[in-house]
N, C-alpha and C positions, 0 to 999 in steps of 0.2 A: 504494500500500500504506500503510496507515492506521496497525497495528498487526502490529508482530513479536516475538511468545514465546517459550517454549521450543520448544513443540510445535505452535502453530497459527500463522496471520496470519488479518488482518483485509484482506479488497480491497472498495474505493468506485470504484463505477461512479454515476457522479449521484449519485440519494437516496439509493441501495441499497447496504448493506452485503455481505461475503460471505464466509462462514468458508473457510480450507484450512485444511488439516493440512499441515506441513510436510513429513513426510519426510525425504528424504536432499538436499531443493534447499533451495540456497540463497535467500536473501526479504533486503527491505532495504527498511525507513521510507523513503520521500519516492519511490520509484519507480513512473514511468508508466511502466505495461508492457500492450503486447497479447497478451491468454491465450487458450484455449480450453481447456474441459475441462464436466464434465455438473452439471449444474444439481440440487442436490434441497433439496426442505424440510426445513429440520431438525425431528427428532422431540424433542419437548418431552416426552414418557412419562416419568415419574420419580416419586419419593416425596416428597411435600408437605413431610415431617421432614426432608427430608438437600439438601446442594447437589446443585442440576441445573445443569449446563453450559450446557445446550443453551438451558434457560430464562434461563439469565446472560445469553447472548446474544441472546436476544429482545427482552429489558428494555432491551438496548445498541442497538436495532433492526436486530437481526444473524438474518433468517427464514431463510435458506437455506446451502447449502453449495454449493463447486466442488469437485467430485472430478477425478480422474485427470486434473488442471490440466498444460498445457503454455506454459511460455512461450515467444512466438515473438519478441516485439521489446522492447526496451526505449525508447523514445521520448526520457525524460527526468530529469531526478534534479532533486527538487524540493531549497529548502534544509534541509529535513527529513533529508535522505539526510544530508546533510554532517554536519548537528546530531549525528543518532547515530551516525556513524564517530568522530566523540570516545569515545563510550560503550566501546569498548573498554580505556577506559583499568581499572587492577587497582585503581583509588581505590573500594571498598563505600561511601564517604560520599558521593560525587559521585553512583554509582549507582541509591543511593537515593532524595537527594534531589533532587539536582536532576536527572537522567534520570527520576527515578520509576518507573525498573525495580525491582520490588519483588519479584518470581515467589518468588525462591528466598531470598531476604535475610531471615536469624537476624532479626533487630531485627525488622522488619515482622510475623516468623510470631507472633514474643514478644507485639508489642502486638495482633493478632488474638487472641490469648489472653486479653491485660487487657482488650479491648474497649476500647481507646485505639488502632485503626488509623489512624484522621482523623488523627494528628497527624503522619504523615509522609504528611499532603497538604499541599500549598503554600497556608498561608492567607492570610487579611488582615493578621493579628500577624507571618509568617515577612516578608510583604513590605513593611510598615512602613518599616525600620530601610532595607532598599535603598532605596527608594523614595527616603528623606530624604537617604540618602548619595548619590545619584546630583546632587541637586538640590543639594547643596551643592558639591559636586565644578565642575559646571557655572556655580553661579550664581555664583561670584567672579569669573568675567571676563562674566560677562551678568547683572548686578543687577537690572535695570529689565524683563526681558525677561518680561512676562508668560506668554509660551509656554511658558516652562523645564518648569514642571512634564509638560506633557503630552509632551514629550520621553520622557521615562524611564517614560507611561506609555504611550506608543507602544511602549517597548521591551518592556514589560511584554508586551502583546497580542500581541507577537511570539515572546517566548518561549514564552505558550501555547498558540500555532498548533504551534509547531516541539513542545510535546511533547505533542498533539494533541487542545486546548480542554478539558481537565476542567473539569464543569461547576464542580467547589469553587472554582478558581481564578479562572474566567471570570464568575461572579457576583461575585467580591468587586472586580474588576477594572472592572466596569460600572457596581459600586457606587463607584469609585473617581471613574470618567470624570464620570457624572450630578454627584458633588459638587462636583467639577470648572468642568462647566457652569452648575452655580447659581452659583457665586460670579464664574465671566467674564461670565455673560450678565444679573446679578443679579435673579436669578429665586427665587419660594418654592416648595418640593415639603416635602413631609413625609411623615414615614417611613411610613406605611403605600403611599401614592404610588411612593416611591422604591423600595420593596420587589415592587410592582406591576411595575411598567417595569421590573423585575432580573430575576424570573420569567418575564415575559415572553418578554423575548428568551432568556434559556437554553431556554427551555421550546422557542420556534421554532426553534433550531439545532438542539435536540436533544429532541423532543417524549416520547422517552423515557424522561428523568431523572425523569417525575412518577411513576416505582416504584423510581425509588433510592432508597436506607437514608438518603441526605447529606440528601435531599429533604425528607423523614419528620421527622426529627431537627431540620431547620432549622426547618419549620414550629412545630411540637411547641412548639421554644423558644421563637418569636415570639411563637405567643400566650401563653405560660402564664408564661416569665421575668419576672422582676423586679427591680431591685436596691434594698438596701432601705439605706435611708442616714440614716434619721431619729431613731436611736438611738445608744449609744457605736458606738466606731468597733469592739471586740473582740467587741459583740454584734452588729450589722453581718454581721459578717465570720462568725458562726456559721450566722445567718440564713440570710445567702445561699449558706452551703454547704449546709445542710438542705434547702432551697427547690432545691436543681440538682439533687442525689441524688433529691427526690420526683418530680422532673419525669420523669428518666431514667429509674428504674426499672422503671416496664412498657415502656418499650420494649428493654431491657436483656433481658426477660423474653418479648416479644414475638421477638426474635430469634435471641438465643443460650440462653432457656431458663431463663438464672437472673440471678441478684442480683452485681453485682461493689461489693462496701459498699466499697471503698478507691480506685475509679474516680477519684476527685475529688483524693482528695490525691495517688495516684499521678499526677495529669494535672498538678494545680501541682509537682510536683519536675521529671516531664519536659520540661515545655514550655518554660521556660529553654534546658536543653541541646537541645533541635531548632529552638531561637531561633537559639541561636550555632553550631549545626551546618549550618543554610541557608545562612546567610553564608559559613562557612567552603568550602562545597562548591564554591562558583562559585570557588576560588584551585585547584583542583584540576588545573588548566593549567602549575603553578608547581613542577616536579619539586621542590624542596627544601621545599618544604610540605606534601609528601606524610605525615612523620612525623608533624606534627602532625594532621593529616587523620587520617591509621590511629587515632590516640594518642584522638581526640574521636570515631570510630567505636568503637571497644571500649569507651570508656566509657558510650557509648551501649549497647552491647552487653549489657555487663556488668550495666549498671541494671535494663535489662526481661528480663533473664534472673534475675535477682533477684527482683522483684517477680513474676513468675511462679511462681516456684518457693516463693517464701512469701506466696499472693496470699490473700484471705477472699472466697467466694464461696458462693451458698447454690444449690442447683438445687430448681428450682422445676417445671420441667415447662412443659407448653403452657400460655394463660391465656385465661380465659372472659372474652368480648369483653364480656359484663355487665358484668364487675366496672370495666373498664378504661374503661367510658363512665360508671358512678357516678364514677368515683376523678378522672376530670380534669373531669367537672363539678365536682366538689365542691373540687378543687384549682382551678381557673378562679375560680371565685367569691370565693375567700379569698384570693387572690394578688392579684383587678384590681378587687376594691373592698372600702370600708370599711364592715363590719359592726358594728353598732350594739347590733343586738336579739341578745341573749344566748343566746334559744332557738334562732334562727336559727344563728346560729354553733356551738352545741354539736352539733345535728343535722350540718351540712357537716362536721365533724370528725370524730363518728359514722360519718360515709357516708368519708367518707376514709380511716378507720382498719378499720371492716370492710372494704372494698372489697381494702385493703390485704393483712389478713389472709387475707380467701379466694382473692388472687390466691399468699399463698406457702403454705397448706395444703392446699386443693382437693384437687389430685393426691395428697397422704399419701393422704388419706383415703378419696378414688377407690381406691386400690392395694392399702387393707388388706382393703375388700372384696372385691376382682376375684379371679374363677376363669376363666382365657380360657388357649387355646393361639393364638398369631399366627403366623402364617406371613408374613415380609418378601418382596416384592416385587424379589429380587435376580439376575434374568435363571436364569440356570441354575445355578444355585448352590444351599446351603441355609443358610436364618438362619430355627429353628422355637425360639419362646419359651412356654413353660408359667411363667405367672402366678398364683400359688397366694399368695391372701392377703398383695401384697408380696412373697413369697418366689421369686425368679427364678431360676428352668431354663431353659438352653440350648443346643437338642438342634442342635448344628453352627451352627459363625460363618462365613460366607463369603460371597462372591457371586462370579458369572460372569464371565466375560470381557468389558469394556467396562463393566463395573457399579460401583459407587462403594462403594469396601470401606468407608467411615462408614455402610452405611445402619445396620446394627447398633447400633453405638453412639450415631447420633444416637436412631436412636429411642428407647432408653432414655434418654437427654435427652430429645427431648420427651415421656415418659410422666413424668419427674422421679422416675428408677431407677436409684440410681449402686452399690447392692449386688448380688452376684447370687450366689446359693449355689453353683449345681453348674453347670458347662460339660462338654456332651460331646462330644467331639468322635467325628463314625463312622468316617473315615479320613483317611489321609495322602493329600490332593487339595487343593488350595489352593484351592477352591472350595467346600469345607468349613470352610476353618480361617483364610481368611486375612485375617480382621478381627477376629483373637482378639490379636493385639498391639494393636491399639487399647483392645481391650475390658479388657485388663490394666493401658494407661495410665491410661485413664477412670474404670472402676468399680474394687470392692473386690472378687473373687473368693476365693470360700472354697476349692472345691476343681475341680480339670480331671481329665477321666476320659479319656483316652483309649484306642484300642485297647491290650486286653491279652490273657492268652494264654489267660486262664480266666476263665469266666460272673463275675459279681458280683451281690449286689441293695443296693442304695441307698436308706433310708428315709430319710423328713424327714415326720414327725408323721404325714398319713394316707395322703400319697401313698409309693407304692413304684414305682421303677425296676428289673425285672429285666434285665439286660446280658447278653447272649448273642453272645461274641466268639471269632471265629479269626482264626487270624493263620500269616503264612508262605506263602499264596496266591500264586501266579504273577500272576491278576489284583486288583490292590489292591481294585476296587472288593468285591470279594468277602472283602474282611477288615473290612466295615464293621460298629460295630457295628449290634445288632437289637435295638431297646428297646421292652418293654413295657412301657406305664404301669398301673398302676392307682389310680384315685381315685373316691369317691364311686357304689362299685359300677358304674364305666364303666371300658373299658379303649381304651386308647391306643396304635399301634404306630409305629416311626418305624426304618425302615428303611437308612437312608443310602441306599448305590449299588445294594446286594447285585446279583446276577443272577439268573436264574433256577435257575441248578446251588446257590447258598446258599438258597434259596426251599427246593429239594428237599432238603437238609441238614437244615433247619429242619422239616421235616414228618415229619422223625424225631425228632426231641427232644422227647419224654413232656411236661415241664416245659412248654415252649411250647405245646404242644396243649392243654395243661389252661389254661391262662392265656387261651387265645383261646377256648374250646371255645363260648363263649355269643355269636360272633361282635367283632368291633371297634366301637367307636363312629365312632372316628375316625383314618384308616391315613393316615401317609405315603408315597406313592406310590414305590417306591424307581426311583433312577437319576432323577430328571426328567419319569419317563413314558417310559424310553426303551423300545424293545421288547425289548432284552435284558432287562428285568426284567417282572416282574408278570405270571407265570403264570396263567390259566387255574384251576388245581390248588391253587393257591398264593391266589388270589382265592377261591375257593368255601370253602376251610378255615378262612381267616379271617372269614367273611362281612362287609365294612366296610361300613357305614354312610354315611360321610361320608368323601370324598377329594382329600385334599389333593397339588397337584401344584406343584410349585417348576420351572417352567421354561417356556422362548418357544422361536418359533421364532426365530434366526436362523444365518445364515451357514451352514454343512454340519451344524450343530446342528439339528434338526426337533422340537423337543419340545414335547409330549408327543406318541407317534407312534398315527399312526389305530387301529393294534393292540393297543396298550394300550389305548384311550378303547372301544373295542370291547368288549373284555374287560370291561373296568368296568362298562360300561352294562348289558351284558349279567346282572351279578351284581347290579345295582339299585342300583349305588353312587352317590352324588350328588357330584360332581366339581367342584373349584373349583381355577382352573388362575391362576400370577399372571400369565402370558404378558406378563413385562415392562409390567406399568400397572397391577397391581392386587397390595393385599395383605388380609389376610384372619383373620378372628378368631374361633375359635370358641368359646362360650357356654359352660360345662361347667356350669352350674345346668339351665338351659332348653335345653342342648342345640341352641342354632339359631346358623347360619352368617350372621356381616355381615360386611359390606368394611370395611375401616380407611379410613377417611375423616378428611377434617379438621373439628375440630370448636370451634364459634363460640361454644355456650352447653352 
């Protein structure tokens, strides 16, 4: 057993990786054990905008899963096992860093936030200071002993077996050894050489790290870094902060969506205290050190909860790979040579400065003109967005059972969407609502409608929401609301759950018949598709055009059901179903249905 979580492990059979879910059984680092249980592929199906798991584990080269896993022997307990039965100690600083259990740990979630996570990996700069302490410690009674050094970096590689080779640690560790070698064997390598032979072998132990973030970022900097020393020392030092911020930036942008402007100087305050917090972690053996331990974790705490909470950051949205291939040419050429010809140079800085701006405008301006209703891709659940000139309506926040309640909010990050006028929510189903605390921490909402006891209509300039609500139902799903859109002479219906008994309610309501009487453009299919909804009667009166369906098949869940899709088809309706892999945008100028894809230019 390779890796143990909260909720899953990691088992290594030879090459091959292998997820379980934990359960209610116990699992433990460093143990060979003989299992049995059924073998499946893991489903990679997910939304390009938000984390997929399944995809995490792929990139870790983790294809499959063991279900209804039994263990029959346990064979042996590596020294791994041992390593983390420390790990129970109550020391969060020890846990941190040096176990690098990071799952649930405040500080970790904080720097995810700043986009400073790397610094609670163990790097070159955290291993420094031991390195040289271990070698002085040693060398007073072995002066002469040229081995000394690879002593403690013996030790080193040993540590990062026991907490199970991160490639950040194990390149800077090879980079250690190779330096090593040239100066015992006195041999020349130079840096592009040495940078070779470092990737290399990471890459062969673990051929999957060429799609890690660390990977991305390392390279990025090797070519484009520079330091610049040939001026004062306080211009210097401005240089080279401007010249990090440029580099980082689209990929800051590329990932997380937007701009973090205080990334750099928040990274020089921190990195000090997770200097002298590494050190310190390894005494965490020394019960009466523990205060000081606790005493340098809450300061830790306290700092990136801080900066988090008064951080400057701009959202930007997804970025057009155009711009991002002008901007590091034109960054490349002005960082690794000297520019003479004046035209030349004012052009590169042209191309760097538009490339610039259209990477943090694009999206405004994509957004002021968009008329689109989307339908997210959230299993059985509903997350339906009306895009009106920038102005965001959200007809139910939620997703399904096993579905990733960010897909919501990430997608309004990558559309670069942090307002949103009106949330409705149709009922009290947490598969309606329950990525509406996110969307409260994320964006700015002006107002949330939920169900109430009596109809409402909702203007905002030309579109109108009529609400048509009951309430006090024995079946919740039948207190959802029924919203009628109208906009640009098209109308809109978005149903929630209802059933087929509120279908036949609603076929009495004068109001609602006039509002549909010229047929829908575009219905949400109520329930999922399930067959307790979407009458027959109920389809012919509306006559919909275009049908949008929010749900998959799984587990005793069958949605959308052959008798619904029946019904539909039957009334000429054109149906677009997200059955868990797809999501879906409809046109309100032109009226025509595409897929939400990812998009490169």
């Amino acid at each position: 057993m390779s890796e143990v979580k909260e909720k899953y492990v990691i088992l290594v059979k030879g090459f091959k990786q292998y997820l379980v879910w934990k359960g209610d059984a116990n699992f433990s680092v460093g143990e060979v054990v003989k299992a049995v249980g059924e073998v499946k592929k893991l489903n990679v199906y997910g939304n390009f905008w938000s984390f997929n798991f399944n995809k995490y584990l792929n990139d870790k080269n983790v294809n499959e899963s063991i279900e209804y896993i039994k263990i029959l022997k346990v064979f042996f307990k590596d020294p791994r096992y041992y390593f983390f039965k420390l790990n129970h100690s109550e020391n969060n600083l020890a846990n941190l860093l040096l176990f690098q259990n990071k799952s649930n740990d405040e500080v970790y979630k904080n720097l995810i936030n700043l986009s400073l996570s790397y610094l609670s990996n163990i790097s070159g700069v955290y291993l420094y200071l031991f390195v040289v302490f271990i070698k002085k410690l040693i060398s007073k009674k072995y002066k002469k002993n040229r081995m000394l050094s690879f002593i403690s970096l013996i030790f080193m590689f040993f540590y990062c077996y026991l907490i199970g080779m991160p490639p950040t640690l194990l390149k800077v560790l090879i980079g250690f050894l190779l330096n090593k070698l040239k100066k015992y064997f006195n041999f020349n390598l130079n840096k592009i050489t040495k940078l070779s032979i470092t990737w290399f072998i990471v890459l062969f132990i673990n051929p999957m790290y060429l799609f890690n973030i660390g990977f991305v970022y390392c390279t990025i900097a090797i070519l484009l870094l520079k330091k610049y020393k040939d001026r004062k020392e306080s211009t210097n030092l401005i240089i080279n902060f401007i010249v990090i911020n440029l580099v980082f930036i689209p990929l800051n942008i590329i990932y997380d969506f937007k701009i973090y402007w205080l990334a750099q100087i928040q990274e020089i305050i921190l990195l000090p205290l997770f200097f002298l917090s590494f050190i310190l972690s390894f005494f965490f053996v020394l019960p009466f050190l523990n205060p000081l331990l606790n005493f340098d974790y809450n300061l830790l705490k306290f700092t990136v909860i801080f900066f988090s909470k008064y951080n400057l950051t701009s959202l930007t949205g997804y970025i057009n790979f155009g711009y991002i291939i002008i901007y590091y040419l034109s960054l490349y050429f002005l960082t690794k040579f000297i520019i003479f010809n004046k035209k030349i140079k004012f052009f590169l800085y042209s191309m760097l400065t538009f490339s610039l701006i259209g990477m943090y405008f694009t999206n405004t301006i994509i957004n002021i003109f968009s008329q689109t209703i989307e339908m997210l891709n959230v299993g059985n659940g509903n997350s339906f967005m009306i895009n009106y000139n920038s102005n965001i309506f959200v007809i139910d926040a939620g997703a399904g059972v096993g579905q990733n309640k960010s897909t919501l909010p990430d997608y309004l990050k990558y559309k670069g969407l942090n307002k949103i006028q009106s949330v409705f929510i149709s009922h009290n189903h947490s598969d309606h609502y329950n990525s509406l605390e996110q969307l409260k921490k994320e964006t700015t909402i002006k107002y949330i409608y939920r169900n109430l006891k009596k109809d409402i209509l909702v203007e905002f300039d030309d579109i109108k929401f009529y609400i048509f609500n009951e309430y006090g139902n024995s079946d919740e799903n039948d207190n959802s609301q029924i919203i009628v859109v109208k906009l640009n002479n098209q109308t809109f219906l978005f149903t929630g759950d209802a059933s087929k008994k509120r279908e036949a309610r609603m076929l009495n309501n004068s109001l609602f018949l006039e509002l549909v009487k010229n047929g829908v453009d575009l219905y949400q299919v109520g329930h999922h598709g399930s067959k307790t909804a979407t009458s027959d009667k109920f389809v012919k009166a509306i006559k919909p055009k275009i049908c949008f369906i929010s749900g998959m098949k799984k587990d005793k869940l069958q949605f959308p059901s052959k008798e619904t899709i029946n019904t539909l088809e039957d009334n000429s309706c054109q149906n677009y179903i997200t059955n868990g892999e797809k999501s879906y945008k409809y046109k309100i100028k032109s009226k025509k249905v595409v897929e939400i894809k990812k998009e490169f230019i």
